[in-house]
C-alpha positions, -999 to 999 in steps of 0.1 A, spaced: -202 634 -107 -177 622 -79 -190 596 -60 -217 582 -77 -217 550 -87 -236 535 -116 -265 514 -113 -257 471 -121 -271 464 -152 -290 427 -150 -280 398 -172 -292 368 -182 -286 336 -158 -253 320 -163 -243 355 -180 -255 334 -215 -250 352 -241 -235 385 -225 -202 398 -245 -175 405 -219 -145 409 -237 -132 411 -271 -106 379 -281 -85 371 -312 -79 336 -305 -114 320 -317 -149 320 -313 -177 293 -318 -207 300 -340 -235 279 -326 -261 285 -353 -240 271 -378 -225 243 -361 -188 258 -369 -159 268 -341 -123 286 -351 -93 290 -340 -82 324 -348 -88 329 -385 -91 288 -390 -116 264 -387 -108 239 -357 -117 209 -376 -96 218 -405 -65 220 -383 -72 190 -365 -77 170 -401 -44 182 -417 -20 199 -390 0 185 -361 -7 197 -322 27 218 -322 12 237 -350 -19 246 -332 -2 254 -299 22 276 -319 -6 290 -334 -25 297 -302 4 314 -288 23 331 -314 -11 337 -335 2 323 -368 12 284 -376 45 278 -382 68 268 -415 90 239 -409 118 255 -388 91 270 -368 75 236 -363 108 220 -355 119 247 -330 91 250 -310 84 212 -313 122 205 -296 114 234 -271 83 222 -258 98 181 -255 123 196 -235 100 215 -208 80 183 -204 107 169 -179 97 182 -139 116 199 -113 131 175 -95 113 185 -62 81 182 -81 87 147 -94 93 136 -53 62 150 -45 38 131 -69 35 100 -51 21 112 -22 -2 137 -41 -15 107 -62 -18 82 -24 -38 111 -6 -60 118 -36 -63 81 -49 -100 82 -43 -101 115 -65 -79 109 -97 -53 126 -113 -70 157 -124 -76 160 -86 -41 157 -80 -32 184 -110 -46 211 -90 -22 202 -63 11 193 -90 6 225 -109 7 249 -78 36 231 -70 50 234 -103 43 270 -104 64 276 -72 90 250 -84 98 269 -115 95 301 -100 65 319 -115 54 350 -106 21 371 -109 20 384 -145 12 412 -137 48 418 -131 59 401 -157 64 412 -195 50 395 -225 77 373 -232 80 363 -195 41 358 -188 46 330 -224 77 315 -210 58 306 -183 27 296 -200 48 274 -220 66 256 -195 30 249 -174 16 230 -209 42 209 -214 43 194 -180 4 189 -177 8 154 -197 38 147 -177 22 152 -144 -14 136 -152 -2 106 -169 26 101 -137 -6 104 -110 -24 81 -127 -2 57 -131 9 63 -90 -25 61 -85 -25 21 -99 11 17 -82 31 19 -111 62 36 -116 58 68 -137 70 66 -174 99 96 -182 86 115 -214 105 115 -246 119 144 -263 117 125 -301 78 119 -299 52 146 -308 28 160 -279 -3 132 -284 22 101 -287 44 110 -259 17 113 -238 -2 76 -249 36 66 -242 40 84 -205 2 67 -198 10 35 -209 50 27 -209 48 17 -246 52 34 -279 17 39 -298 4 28 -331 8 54 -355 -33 51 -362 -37 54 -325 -13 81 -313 -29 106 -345 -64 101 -334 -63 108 -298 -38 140 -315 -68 151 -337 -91 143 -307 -65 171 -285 -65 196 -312 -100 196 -317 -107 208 -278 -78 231 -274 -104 258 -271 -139 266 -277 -153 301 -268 -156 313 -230 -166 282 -218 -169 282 -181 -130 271 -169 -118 296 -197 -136 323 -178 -121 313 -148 -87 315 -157 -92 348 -172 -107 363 -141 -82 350 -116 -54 360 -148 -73 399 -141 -65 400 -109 -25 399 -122 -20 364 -105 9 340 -115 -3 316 -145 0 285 -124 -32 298 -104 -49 310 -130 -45 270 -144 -55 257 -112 -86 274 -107 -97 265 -148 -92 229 -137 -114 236 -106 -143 243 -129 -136 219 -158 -139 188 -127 -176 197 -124 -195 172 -145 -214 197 -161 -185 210 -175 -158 181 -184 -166 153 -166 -185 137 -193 -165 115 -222 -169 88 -197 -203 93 -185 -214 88 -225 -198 57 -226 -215 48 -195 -248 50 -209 -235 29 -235 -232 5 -210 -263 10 -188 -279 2 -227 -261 -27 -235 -279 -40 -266 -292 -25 -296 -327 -40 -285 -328 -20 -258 -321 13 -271 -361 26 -272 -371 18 -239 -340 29 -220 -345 63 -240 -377 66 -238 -377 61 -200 -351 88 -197 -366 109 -218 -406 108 -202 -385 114 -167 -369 148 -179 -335 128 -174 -304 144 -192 -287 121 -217 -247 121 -215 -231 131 -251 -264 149 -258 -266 186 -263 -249 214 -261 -253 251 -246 -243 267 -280 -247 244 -307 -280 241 -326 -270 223 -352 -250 190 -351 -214 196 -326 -185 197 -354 -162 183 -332 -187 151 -327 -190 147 -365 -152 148 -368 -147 120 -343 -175 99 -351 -158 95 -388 -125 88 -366 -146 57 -345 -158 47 -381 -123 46 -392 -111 17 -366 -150 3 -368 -160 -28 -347 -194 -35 -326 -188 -5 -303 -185 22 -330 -224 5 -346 -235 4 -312 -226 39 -305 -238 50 -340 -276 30 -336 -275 48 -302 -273 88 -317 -293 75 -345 -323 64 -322 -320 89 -294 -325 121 -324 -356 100 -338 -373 95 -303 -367 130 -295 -379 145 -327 -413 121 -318 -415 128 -279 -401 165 -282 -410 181 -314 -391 211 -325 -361 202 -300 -329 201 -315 -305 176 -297 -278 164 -307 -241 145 -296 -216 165 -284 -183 164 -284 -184 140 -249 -202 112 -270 -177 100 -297 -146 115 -278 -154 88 -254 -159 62 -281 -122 74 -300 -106 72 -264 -118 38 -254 -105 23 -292 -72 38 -287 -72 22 -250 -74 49 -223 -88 42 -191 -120 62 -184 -101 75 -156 -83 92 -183 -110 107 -204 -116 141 -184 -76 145 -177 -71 140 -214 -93 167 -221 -77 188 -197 -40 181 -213 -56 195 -243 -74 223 -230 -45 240 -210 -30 254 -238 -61 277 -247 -68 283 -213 -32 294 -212 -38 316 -247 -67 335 -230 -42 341 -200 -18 356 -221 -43 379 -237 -61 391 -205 -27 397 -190 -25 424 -213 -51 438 -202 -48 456 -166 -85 458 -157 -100 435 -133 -129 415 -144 -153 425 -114 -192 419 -120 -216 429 -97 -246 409 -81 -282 424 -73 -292 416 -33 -323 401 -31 -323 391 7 -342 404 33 -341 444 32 -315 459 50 -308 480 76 -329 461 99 -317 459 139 -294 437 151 -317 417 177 -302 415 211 -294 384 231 
């Protein structure tokens, strides 16, 4: 009937577990400890293809051959370079928000990139436009994060180079120097393995600011909002912090234990989906074995005694490391700052944000949920003065 309107249907908190859209670029399966990319498994790609491919694959949903590979690889070098009005503006992003950090700062660079290069709302845009522009916002992220750090220490930022791949270019840009093979394809296999995961909380974002038809570069903006919250990102370096706050393998039980009995949350520990062990933490911890050393054993003795107090003090609790836990280990061995760690993620993670901006541009409804009042009952009189 005209005019009605139907009744809010109520959710679960945190809308967990509530299907909102359908998606062909991935999905993770939390029961059996496995994530995909489209039809691959994440950690497969990340063990035997390059970042290019998976980007290609994200975007263009199939991985490329070898012209494909070297095409889009050349494109993509060649959008990493800024607007030169852009590149003026970065040192006094990174001196107004040194206290903050470059992802901070990004919020600020990529809504300046976005008008720089002219985007516009995609809802106005066709397919190929929308990607164009998608595109162009990816391959600066590195360019811009590793130039406000490096502001933000008062160095000079590096110029990237069009003859490295994605993951050593940016170690280059973040440090001035050309990486060790070993180094430059483990932080790469670290990247590929967070491009996406599901509708994680800064995914959702971007696609519900994408709904309204907005231009990608605020759609990017507001997924790097949410991923700064530490429930969300900000961990890799809080693991390795409680690495520190340990310090010794002797005083791994009562540090645990303490945190444990107190209802304290662990960094590196647990996640929302996964029930079984994170596949992306099982892939990186045999990376950290791979370079070994006393902070890889450390780390190691550290998941190996915080499962067996936690299978004594909470039986029938499954907890185990994340992602956060050994990304923060691989990081620190292949010498990033911990200032780093969260940006890094985020130069990854913008190119499936960006893939779920593309595919909710194509759709033209809004994502608009309701809320159920629960506040005082209304209409009550306004009370005079």
């Amino acid at each position: 009937m005209a005019g009605t309107t139907t009744a809010p249907t109520a959710v679960p908190r945190g809308l967990a577990g509530v299907v909102v859209t359908d998606t062909e670029l991935g999905d993770v399966r939390g029961r059996e400890g496995f994530y995909h990319y489209r039809q691959y498994s994440a950690v497969e790609l990340a063990q035997s293809r390059t970042f290019e491919d998976v980007w290609h694959l994200m975007f263009h949903g199939a991985l490329p051959d070898t012209a494909e590979r070297a095409a889009f690889t050349a494109r993509t070098a060649r959008l990493r370079h800024l607007p030169d009005g852009v590149r003026a503006a970065l040192p006094g992003i990174a001196r107004t928000g040194a206290s903050s950090g470059p992802l901070a700062g990004l919020r600020t660079a990529l809504s300046l990139l976005g008008a720089a290069k002219g985007f516009r709302p995609v809802y106005d845009l066709a397919a190929g436009e929308r990607a164009d522009d998608a595109l162009a916002a990816c391959a600066a992220v590195p360019t811009l994060l590793t130039a406000l750090y490096r502001l933000g220490q008062g160095l000079e930022p590096v110029e990237p180079r069009d003859d490295l791949p994605y993951a050593a270019n940016y170690l280059y840009m973040l440090t001035g120097s050309e990486p060790e093979p070993e180094r430059a394809r483990a932080v790469e296999r670290y990247l590929i393995s967070t491009v996406d995961h599901g509708f994680n909380a800064s995914t959702f974002t971007a696609r519900v600011v994408a709904s309204t038809g907005a231009d990608v570069a605020a759609s990017l903006v507001a997924a790097v909002g949410a991923l700064s919250g530490p429930l969300h990102g900000g961990a890799p370096s809080r693991a390795l912090d409680t690495l520190d706050a340990i310090g010794t393998p002797d005083r791994i039980d009562g540090w645990i234990r303490e945190r444990v009995l107190a209802g304290e949350r662990i960094m590196g520990f647990g996640h929302p989906v996964y029930r079984t062990e994170d596949p992306r933490s099982r892939m990186l911890r045999g990376i950290a074995e791979g370079f070994g050393g006393p902070l890889v054993s450390f780390a190691v003795e550290v998941e190996r005694r915080v499962e067996a107090i936690l299978a004594e003090l909470k039986p029938g609790r499954e907890l185990h490391t994340n992602v956060e836990f050994y990304a923060g280990v691989v990081m620190e061995l292949c010498g990033l700052p911990r200032a780093m760690f969260t940006p890094t993620f985020c130069a990854a993670r913008v190119v499936g944000w960006s893939a779920n901006i593309l595919e909710q541009s194509a759709d033209s409804k809004i994502i608009r949920p309701a809320a159920r009042y629960v506040g005082p009952p209304p209409p009550q009189p306004v009370p005079a003065i």
